[in-house]
GUZADO-203181 format. One line per 4 residues: number of its first residue (from 1); their letters; for each residue x, y, z of N, C-alpha, C, O. Coordinates in pm, 1 decimal. Example, Ala and Ser with C-alpha at 12.3 -4.5 7.8 and 13.67 -1.06 7.14 Angstrom:
2
1 = AS = 1319.0/-569.0/780.0/1230.0/-450.0/780.0/1320.0/-330.0/780.0/1423.6/-331.9/846.5 | 1285.0/-225.0/708.0/1367.0/-106.0/714.0/1290.0/3.0/787.0/1340.9/113.8/803.9 $
This chain:
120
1 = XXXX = -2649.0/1369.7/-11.0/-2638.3/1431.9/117.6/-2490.6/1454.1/148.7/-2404.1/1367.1/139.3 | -2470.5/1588.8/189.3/-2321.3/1622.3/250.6/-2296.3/1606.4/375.3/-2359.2/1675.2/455.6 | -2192.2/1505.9/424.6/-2205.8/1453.3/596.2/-2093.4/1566.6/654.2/-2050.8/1646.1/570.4 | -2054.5/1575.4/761.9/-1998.9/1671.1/820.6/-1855.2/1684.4/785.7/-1787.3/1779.3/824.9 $
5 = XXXX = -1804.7/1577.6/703.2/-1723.4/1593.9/661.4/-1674.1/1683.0/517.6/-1559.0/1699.4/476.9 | -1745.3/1710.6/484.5/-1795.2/1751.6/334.1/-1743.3/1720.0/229.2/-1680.8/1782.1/143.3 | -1802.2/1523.2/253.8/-1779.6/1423.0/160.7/-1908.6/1395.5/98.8/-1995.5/1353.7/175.3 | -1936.8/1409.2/-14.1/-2053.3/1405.8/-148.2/-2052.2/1220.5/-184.9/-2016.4/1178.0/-294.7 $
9 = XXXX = -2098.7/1128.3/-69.3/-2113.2/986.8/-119.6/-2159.2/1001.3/-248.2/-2220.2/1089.4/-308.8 | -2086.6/823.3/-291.9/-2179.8/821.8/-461.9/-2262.4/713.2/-427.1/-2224.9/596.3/-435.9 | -2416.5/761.6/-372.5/-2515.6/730.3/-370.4/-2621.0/685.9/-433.2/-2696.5/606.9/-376.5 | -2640.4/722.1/-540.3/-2724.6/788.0/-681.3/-2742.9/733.2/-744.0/-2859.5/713.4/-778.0 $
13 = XXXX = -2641.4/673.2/-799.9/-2591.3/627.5/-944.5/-2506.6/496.6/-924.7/-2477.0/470.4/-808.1 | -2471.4/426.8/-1005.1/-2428.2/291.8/-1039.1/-2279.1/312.8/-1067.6/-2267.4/427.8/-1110.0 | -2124.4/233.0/-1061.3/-1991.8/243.3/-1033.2/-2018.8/269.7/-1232.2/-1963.7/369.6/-1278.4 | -2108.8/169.4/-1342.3/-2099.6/217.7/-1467.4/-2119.7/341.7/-1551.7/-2072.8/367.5/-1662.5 $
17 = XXXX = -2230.5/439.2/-1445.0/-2305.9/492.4/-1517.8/-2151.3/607.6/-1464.8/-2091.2/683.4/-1541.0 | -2128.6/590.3/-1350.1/-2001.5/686.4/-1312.5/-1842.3/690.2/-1418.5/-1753.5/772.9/-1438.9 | -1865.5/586.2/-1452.7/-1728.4/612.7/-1521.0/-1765.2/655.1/-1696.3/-1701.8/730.8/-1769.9 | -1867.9/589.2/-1720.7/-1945.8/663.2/-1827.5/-1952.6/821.4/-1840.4/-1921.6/888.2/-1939.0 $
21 = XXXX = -2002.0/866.8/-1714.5/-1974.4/1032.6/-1722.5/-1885.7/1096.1/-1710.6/-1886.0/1212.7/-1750.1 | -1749.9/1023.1/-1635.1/-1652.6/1049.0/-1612.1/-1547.4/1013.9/-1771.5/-1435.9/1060.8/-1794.3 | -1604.8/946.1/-1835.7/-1543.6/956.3/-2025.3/-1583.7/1031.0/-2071.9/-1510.7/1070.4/-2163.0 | -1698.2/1099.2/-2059.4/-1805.8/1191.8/-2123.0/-1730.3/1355.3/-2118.0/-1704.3/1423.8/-2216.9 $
25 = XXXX = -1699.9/1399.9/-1941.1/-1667.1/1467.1/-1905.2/-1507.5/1502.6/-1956.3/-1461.7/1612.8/-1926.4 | -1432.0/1414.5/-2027.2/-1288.9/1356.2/-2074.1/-1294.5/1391.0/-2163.1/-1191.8/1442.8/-2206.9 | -1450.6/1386.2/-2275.9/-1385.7/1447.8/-2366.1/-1423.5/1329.3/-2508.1/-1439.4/1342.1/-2629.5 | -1426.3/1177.3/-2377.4/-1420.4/1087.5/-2471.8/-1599.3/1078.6/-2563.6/-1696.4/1061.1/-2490.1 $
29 = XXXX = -1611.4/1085.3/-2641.0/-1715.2/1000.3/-2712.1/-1758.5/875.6/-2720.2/-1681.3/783.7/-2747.4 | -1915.6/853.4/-2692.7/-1900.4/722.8/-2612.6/-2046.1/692.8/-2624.8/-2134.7/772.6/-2594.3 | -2066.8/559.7/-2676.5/-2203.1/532.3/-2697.5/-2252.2/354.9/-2603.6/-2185.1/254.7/-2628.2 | -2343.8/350.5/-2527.3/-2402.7/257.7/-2450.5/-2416.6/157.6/-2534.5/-2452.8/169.3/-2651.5 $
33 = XXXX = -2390.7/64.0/-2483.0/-2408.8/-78.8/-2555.5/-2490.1/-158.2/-2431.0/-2453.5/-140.6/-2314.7 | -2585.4/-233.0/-2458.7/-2674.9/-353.1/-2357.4/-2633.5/-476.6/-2384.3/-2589.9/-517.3/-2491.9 | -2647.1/-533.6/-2288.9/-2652.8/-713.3/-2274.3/-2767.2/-782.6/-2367.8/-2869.8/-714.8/-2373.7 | -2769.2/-883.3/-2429.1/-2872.3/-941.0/-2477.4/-2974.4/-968.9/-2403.4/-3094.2/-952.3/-2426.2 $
37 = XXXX = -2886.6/-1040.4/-2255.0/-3022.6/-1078.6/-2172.2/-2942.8/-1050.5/-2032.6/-2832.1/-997.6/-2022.2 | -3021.7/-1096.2/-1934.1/-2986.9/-1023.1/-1820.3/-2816.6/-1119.4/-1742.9/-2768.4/-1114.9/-1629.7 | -2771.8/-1196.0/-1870.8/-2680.0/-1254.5/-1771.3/-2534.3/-1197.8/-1852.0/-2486.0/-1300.9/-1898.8 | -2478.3/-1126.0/-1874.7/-2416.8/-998.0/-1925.6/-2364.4/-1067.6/-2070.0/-2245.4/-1070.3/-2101.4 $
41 = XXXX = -2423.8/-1098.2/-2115.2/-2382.4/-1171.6/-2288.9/-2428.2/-1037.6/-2387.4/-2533.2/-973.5/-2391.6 | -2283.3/-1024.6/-2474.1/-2305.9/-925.1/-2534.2/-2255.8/-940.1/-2657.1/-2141.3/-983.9/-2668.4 | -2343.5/-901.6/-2788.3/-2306.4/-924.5/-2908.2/-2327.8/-736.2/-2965.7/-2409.9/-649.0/-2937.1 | -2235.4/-740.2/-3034.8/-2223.1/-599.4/-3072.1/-2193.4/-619.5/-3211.7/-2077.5/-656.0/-3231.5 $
45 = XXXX = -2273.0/-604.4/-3324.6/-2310.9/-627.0/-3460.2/-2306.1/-525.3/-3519.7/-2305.1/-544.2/-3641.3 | -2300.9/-376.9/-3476.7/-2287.3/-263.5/-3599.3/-2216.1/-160.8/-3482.9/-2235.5/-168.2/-3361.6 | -2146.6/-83.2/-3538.9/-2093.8/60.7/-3532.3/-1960.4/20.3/-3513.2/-1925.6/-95.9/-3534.5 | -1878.7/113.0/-3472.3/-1724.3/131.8/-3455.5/-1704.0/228.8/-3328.6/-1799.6/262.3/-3258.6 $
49 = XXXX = -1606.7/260.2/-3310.7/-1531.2/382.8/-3214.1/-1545.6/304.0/-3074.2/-1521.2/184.1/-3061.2 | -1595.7/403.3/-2956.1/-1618.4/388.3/-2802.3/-1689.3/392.4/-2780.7/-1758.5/492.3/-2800.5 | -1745.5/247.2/-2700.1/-1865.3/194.5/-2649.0/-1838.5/144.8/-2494.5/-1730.4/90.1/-2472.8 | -1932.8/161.4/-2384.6/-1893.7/111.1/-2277.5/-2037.4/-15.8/-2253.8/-2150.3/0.7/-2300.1 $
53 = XXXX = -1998.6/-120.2/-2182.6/-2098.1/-187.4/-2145.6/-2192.2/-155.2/-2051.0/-2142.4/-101.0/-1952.4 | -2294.4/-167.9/-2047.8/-2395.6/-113.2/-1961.2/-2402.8/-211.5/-1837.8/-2446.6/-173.7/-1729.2 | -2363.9/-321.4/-1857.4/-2303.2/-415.1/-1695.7/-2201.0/-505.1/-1709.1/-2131.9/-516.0/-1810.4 | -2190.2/-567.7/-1612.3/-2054.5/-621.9/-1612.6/-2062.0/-727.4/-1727.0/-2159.4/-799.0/-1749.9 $
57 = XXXX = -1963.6/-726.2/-1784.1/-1968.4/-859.4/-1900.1/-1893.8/-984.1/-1883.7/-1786.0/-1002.3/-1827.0 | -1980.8/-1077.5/-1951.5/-1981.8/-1215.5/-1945.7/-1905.3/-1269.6/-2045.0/-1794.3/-1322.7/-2042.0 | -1996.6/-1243.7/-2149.6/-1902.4/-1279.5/-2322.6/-1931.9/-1139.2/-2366.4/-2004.5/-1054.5/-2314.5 | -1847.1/-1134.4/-2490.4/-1882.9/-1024.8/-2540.3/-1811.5/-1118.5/-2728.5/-1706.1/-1174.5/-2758.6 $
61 = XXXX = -1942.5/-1086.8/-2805.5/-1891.7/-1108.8/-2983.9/-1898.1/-993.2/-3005.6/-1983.0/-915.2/-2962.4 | -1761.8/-958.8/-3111.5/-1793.8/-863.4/-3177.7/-1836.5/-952.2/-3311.3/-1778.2/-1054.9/-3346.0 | -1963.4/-885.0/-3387.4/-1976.8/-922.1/-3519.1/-1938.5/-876.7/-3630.1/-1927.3/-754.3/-3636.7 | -1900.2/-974.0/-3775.4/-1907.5/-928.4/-3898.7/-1861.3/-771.2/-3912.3/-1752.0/-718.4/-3932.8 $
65 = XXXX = -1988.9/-722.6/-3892.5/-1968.5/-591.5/-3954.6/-1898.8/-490.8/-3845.6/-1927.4/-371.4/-3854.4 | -1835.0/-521.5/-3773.4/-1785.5/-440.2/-3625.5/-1637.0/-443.8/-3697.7/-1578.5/-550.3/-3678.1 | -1581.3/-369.1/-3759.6/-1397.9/-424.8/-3776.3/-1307.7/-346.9/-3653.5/-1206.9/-387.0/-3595.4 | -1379.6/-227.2/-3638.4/-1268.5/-146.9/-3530.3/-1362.2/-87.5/-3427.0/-1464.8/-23.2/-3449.4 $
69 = XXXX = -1307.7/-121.1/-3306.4/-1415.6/-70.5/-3176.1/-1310.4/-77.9/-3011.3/-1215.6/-151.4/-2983.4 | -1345.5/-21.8/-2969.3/-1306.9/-30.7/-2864.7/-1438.6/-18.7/-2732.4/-1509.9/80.4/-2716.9 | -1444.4/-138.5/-2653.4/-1551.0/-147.2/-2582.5/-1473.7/-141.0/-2401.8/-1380.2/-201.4/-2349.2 | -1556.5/-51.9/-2361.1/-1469.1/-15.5/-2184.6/-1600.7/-132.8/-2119.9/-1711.1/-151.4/-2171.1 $
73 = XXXX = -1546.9/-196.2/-1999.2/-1601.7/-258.5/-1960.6/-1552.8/-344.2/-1830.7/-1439.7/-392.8/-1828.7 | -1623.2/-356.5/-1747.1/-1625.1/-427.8/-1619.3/-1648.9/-593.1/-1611.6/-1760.7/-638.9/-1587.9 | -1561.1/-656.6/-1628.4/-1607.2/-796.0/-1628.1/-1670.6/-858.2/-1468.2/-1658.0/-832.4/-1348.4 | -1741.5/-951.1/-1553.6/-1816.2/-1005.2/-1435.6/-1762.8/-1140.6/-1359.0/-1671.0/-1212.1/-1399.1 $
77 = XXXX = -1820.2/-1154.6/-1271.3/-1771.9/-1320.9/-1215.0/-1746.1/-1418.2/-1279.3/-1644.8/-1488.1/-1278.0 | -1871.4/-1428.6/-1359.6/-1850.7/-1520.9/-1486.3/-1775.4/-1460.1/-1627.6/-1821.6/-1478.4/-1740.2 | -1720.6/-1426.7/-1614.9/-1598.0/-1325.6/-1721.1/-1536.9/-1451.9/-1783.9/-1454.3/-1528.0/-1733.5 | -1608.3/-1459.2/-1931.8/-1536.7/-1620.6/-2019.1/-1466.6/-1529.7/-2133.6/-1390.7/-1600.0/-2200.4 $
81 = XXXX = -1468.5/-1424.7/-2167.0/-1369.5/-1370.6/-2238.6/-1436.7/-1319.3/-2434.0/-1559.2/-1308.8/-2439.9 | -1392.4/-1304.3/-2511.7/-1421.1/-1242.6/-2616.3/-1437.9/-1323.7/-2721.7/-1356.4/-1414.3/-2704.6 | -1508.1/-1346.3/-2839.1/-1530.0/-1399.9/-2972.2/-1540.9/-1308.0/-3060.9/-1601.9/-1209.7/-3018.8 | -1494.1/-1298.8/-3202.4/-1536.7/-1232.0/-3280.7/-1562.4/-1296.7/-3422.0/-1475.2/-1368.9/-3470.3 $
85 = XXXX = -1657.6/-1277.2/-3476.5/-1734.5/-1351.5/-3585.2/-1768.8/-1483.2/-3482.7/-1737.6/-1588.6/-3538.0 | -1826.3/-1502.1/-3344.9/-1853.4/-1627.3/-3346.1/-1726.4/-1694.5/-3258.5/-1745.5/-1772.6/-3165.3 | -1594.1/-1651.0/-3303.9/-1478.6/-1761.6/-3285.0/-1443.7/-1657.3/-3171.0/-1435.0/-1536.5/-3149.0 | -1428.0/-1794.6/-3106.8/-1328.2/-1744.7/-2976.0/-1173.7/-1708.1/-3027.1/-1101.6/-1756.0/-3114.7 $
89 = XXXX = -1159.5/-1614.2/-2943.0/-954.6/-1548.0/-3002.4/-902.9/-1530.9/-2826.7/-957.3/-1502.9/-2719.9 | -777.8/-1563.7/-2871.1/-725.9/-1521.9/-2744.0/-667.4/-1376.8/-2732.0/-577.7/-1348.4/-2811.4 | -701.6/-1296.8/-2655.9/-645.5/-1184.5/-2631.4/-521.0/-1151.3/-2589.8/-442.7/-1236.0/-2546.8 | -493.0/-1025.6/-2599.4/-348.0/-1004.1/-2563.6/-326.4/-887.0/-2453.8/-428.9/-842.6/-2402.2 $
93 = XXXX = -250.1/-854.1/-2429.4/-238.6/-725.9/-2322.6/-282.6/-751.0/-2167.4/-265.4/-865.5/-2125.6 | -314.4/-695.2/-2116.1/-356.9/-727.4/-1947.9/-453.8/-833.7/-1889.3/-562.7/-855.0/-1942.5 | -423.8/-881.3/-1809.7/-488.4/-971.7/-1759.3/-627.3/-949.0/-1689.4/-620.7/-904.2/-1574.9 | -735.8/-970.1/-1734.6/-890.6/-915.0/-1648.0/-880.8/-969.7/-1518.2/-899.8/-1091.1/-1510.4 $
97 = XXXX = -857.3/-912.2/-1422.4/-921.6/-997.5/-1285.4/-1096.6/-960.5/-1237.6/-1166.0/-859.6/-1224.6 | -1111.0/-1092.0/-1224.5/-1294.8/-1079.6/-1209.8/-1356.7/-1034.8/-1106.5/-1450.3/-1099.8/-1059.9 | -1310.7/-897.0/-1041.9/-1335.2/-903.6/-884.9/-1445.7/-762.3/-975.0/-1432.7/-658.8/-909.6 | -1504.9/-748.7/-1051.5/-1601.6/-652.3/-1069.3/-1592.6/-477.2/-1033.6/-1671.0/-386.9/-1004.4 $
101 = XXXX = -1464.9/-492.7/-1053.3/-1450.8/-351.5/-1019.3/-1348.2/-321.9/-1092.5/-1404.9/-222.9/-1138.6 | -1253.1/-320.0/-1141.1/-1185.0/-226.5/-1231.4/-1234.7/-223.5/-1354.4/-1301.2/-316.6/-1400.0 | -1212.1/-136.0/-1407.5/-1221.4/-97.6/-1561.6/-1116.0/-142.9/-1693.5/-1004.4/-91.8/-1703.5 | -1157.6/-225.6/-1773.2/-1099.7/-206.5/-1912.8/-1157.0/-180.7/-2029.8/-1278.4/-168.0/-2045.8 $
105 = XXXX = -1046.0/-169.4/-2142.5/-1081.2/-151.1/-2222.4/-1059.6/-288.3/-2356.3/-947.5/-325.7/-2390.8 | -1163.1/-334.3/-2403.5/-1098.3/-429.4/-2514.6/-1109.5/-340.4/-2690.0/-1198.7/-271.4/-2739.4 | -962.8/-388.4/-2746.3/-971.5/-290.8/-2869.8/-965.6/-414.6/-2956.8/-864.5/-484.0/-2966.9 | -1074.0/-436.9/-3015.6/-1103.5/-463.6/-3175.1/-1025.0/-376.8/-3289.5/-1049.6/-267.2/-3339.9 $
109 = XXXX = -921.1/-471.4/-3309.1/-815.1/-421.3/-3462.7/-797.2/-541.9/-3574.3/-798.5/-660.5/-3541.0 | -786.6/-513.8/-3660.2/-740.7/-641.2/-3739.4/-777.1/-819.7/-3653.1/-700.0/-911.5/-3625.1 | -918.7/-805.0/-3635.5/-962.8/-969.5/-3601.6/-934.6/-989.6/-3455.6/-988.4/-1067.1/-3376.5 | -838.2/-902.5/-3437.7/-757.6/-915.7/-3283.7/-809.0/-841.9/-3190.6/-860.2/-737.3/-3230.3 $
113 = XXXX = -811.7/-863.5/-3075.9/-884.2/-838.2/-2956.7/-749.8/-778.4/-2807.4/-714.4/-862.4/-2724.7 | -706.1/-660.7/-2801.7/-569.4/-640.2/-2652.1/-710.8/-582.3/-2604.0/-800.2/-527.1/-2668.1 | -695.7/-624.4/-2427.3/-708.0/-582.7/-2323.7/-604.6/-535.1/-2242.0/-502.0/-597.2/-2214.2 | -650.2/-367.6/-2186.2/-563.1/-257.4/-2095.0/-653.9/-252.5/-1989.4/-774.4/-276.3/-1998.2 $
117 = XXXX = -584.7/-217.2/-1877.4/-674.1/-226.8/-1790.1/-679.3/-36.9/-1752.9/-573.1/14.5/-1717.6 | -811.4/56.3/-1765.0/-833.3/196.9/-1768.6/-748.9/242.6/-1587.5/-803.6/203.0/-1484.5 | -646.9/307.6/-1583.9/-618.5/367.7/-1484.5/-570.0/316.8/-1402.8/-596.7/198.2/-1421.7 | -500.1/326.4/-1299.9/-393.8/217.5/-1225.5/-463.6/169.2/-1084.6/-405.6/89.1/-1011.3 $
């Protein structure tokens, strides 16, 4: 609905599914990744490139066969941070703050895990 101001609320749709289209629309290539279960734990076991999380994340493994990825994502309250093969790593680059609303990105390179935070 357009209010008299002829401001287009984002009503509709979810703050993820928005920035999802808004990568889409960018240009970026970009494939959905899910939670295991509903409390945002996420293991990501095959593919490569740009993936965004489908909710806010909790943990996130990358597995074995994952060597290079970059996953965009909204951390959650409970935001405990990244493992890969299993092992916890400490990350590098920006600091996540857990207030559920900004956007990053974590890049899987060589075992290693930097977090940027998408846009200022």
């Amino acid at each position: 609905m357009i209010n008299s101001n002829r401001i287009v609320p984002v009503a509709k749709t979810d703050l993820l599914t928005l920035y999802g289209n808004m990568l889409v629309i960018a240009g970026t290539t970009i494939a959905k990744v899910d939670a295991n279960d509903a409390s945002g734990v996420f293991e990501i076991t095959e593919g490569s490139g740009n993936m965004i999380a489908s909710e806010p994340v909790s943990t996130c493994d990358f597995g074995e066969d994952v060597t290079a990825a970059v996953l965009y994502f909204i951390p959650g309250y409970d935001y405990a941070g990244f493992t890969v093969n299993g092992v916890a790593v400490e990350t590098s680059g920006a600091t996540v703050d857990v207030n559920s609303v900004n956007l990053y990105t974590a890049t899987l390179a060589d075992g290693a895990v930097t977090i940027a935070q998408v846009g200022f």
